[in-house]
C-alpha positions as CSV (number, residue, x, y, z in Angstrom):
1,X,11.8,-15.7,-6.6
2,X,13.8,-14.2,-9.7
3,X,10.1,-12.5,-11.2
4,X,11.8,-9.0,-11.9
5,X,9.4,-6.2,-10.2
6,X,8.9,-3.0,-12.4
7,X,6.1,-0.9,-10.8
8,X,7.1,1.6,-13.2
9,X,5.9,0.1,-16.1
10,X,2.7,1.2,-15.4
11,X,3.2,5.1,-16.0
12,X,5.3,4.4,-19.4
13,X,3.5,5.1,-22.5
14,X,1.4,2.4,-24.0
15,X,3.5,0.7,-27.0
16,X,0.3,1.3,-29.3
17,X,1.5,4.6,-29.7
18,X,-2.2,6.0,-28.1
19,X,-1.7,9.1,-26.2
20,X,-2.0,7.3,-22.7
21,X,0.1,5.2,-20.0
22,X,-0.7,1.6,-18.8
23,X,-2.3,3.0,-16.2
24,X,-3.9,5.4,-18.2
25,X,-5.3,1.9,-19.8
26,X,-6.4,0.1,-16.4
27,X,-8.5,3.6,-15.7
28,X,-10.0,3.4,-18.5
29,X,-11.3,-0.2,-17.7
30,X,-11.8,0.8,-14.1
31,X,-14.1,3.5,-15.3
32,X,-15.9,1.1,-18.0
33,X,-16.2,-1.2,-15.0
34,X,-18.4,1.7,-13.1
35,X,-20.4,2.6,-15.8
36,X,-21.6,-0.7,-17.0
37,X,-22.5,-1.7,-13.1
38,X,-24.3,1.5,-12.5
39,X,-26.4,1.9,-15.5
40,X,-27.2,-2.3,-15.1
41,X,-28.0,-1.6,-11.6
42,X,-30.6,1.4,-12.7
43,X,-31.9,-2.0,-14.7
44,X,-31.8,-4.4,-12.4
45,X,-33.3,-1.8,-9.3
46,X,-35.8,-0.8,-11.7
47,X,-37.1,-5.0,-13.4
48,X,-36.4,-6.8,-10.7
49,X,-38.7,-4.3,-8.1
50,X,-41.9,-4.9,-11.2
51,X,-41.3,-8.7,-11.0
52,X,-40.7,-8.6,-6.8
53,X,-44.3,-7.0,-7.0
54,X,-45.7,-9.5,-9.2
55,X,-44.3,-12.4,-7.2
56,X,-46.7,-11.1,-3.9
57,X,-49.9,-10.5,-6.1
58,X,-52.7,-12.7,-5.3
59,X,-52.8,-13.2,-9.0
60,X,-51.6,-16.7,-9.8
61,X,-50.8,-15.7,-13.5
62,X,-49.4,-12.8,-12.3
63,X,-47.0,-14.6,-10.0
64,X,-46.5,-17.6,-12.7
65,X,-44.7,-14.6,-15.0
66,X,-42.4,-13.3,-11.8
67,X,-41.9,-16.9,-11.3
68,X,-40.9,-17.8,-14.9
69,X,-38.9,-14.7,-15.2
70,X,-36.4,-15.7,-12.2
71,X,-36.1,-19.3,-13.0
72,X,-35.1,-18.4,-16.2
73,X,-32.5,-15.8,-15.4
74,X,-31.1,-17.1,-12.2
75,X,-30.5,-21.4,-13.7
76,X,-28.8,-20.0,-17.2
77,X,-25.1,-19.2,-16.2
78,X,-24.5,-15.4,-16.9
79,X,-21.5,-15.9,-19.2
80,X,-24.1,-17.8,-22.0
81,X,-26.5,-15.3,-21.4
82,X,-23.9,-12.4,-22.4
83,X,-22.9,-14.3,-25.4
84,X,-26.7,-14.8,-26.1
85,X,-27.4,-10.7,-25.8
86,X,-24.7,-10.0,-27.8
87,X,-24.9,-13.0,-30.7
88,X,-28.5,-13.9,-30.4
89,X,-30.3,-11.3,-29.6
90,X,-30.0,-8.9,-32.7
91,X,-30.8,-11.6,-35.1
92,X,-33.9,-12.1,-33.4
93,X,-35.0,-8.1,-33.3
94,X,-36.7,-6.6,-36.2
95,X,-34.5,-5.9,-39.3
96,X,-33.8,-2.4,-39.2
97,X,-33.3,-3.0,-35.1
98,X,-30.9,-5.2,-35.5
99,X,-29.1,-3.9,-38.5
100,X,-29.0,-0.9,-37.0
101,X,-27.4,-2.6,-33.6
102,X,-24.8,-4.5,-35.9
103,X,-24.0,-1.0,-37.6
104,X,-23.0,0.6,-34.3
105,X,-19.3,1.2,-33.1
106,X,-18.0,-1.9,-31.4
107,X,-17.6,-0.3,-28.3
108,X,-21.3,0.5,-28.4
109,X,-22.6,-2.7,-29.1
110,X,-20.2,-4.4,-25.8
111,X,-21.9,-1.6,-23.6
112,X,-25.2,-1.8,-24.8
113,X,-25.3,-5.9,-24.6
114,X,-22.9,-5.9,-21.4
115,X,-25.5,-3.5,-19.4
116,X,-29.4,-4.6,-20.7
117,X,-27.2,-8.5,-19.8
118,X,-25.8,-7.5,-16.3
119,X,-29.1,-5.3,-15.6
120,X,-31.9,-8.1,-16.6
121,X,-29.6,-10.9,-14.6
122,X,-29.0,-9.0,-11.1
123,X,-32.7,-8.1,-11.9
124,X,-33.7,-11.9,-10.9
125,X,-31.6,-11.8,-7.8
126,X,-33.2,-8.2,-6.8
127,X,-36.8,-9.4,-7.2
128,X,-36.4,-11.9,-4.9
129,X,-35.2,-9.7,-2.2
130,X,-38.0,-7.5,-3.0
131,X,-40.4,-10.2,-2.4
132,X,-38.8,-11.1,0.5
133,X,-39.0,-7.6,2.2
134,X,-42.8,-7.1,1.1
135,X,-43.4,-11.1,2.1
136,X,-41.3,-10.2,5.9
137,X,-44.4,-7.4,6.5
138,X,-47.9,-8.4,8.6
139,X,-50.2,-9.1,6.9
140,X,-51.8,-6.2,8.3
141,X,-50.2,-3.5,6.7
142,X,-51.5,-4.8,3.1
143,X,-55.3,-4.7,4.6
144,X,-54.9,-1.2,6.3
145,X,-53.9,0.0,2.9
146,X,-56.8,-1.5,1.2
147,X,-58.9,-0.7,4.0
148,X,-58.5,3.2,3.6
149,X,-59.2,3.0,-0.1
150,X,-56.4,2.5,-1.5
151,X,-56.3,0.6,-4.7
152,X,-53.8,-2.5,-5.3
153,X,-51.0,-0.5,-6.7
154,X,-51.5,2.8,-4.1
155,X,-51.2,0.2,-1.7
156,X,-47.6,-0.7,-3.0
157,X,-46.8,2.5,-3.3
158,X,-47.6,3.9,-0.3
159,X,-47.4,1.5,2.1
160,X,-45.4,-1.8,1.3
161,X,-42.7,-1.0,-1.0
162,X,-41.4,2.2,1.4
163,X,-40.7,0.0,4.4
164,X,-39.9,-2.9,2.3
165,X,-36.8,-1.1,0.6
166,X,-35.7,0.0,3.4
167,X,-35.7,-3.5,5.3
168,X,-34.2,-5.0,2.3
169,X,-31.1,-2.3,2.3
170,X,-28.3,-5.1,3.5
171,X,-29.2,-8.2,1.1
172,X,-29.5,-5.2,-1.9
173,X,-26.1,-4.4,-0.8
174,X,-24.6,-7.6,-1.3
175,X,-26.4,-7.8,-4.8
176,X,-24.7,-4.3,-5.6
177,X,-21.5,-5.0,-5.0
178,X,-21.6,-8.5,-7.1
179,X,-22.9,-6.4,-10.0
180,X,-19.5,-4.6,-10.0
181,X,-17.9,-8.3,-10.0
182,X,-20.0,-9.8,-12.2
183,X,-19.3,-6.8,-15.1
184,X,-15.7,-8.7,-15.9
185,X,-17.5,-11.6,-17.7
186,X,-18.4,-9.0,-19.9
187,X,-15.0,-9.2,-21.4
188,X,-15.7,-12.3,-22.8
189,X,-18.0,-10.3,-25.4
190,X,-15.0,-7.6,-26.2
191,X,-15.9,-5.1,-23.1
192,X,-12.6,-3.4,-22.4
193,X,-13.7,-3.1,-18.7
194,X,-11.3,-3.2,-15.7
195,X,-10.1,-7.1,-15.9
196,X,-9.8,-7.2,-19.9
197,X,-7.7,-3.9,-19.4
198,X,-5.4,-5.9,-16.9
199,X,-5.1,-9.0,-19.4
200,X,-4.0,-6.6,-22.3
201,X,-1.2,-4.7,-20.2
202,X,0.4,-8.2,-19.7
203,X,0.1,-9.1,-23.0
204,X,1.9,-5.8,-23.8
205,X,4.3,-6.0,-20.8
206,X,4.6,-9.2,-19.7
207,X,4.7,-8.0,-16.1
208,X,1.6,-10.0,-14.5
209,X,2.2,-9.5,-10.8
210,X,2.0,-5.9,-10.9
211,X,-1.2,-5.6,-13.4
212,X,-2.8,-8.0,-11.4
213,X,-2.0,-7.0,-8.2
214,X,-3.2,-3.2,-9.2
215,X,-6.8,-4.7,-10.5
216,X,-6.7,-6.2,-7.3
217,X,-6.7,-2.9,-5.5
218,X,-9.0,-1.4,-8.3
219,X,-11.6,-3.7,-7.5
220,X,-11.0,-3.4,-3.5
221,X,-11.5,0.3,-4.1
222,X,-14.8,0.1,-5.8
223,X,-16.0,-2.8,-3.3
224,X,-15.3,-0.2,-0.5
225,X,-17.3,2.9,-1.5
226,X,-19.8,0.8,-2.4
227,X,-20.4,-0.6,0.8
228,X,-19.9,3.1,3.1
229,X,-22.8,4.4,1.2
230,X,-24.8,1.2,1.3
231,X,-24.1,1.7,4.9
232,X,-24.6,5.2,4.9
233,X,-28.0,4.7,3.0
234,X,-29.0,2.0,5.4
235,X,-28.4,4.5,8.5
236,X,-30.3,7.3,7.0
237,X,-33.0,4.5,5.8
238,X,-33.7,2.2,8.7
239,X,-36.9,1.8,10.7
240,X,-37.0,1.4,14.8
241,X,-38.6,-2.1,15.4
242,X,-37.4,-4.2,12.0
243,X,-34.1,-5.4,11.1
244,X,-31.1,-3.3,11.3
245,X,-33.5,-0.7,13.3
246,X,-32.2,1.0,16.7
């Protein structure tokens, strides 16, 4: 193989003249990465428990909107929807919403589009596993609640949605971690996140194997804390008698 190796190339200073390395550059992106994914996972955790609870309602209107909701977001592939959010989108809002959007730094308007995106599309995927975990309860537990007084939503509240959560803790962790992998198609919008930082170092240096190579082990590293405290949440979470429970 005559690909000449340079690991170093990845402290020299960028030749942009910015005050940072290359690997000052694939931080950068690795941090971008993180923020996006946690603040679309807040969105995600958030929409996608409203719509799980809407999809068990006896309402049949109710359950029509959860329905509609994930057919919509799970059968459109993610990359159209990001260029939808970020092209779309603002020409439909209100003229001083969207002007104002449009007026924004660049970097704000990849964040802002890349995160309400990545949030409302995970959101799909974690309403189903909501409505699995409330669905995987006797039928029991939903009359008891209503049977000491306890209004639809109390019932919810109190009773379903705490042991639902916690049954649910393994299938949310999957959806976690794809939320971190699912943040590169964000560069196809202008996100400078953790792969887009790796494509520009080798159009700067020209050395592929080792930009690659250190995404690699950028993304192995977030995949790996994610999962010991998804595990470490499901040990301090689980219930004797239901899945995952001693």
């Amino acid at each position: 193989m005559s690909y000449h190796w340079n690991w170093a190339v990845l402290l020299q200073p960028v030749s942009t003249g910015e005050p940072t390395t290359y690997l000052g550059w694939l931080l950068s992106g690795m941090w971008m990465t993180v923020s996006v994914s946690l603040c679309a996972w807040v969105i995600a955790l958030i929409v996608g428990s409203f719509f799980g609870v809407l999809r068990t309602t006896p309402s049949r209107i109710l359950t029509g909107i959860g329905t509609v909701y994930v057919s919509v977001f799970r059968n459109i592939p993610l990359i159209v929807q990001f260029f939808v959010w970020y092209f779309v989108v603002p020409e439909l809002l209100p003229v001083s919403i969207g002007t104002a959007f449009k007026q924004s730094p660049p970097g704000v308007q990849f964040f802002t589009s890349s995160v309400v995106c990545l949030g409302l599309f995970t959101a799909a995927r974690v309403c189903e596993q909501v409505r699995s975990g409330i669905e995987a309860l006797p039928r029991g537990q939903r009359a008891a609640g209503l049977a000491l007084g306890f209004t639809q939503w109390q019932t919810y509240r109190h009773v379903l949605l705490p042991v639902a959560y916690r049954i649910i803790v393994p299938p949310l962790t999957s959806e976690f971690l794809n939320i971190f992998k699912n943040s590169a198609v964000a560069s196809t919008i202008g996100l400078l996140e953790l792969s887009a930082q790796a494509r520009q170092l080798v159009d700067y240096t020209a050395q592929a194997y080792e930009s690659f190579i250190a995404v690699t082990v950028a993304y192995l590293i977030i995949n790996l804390v994610v999962m010991a405290f998804m595990r470490w949440v499901e040990s301090k979470t689980r219930l004797p008698g239901y899945i995952g429970g001693k």
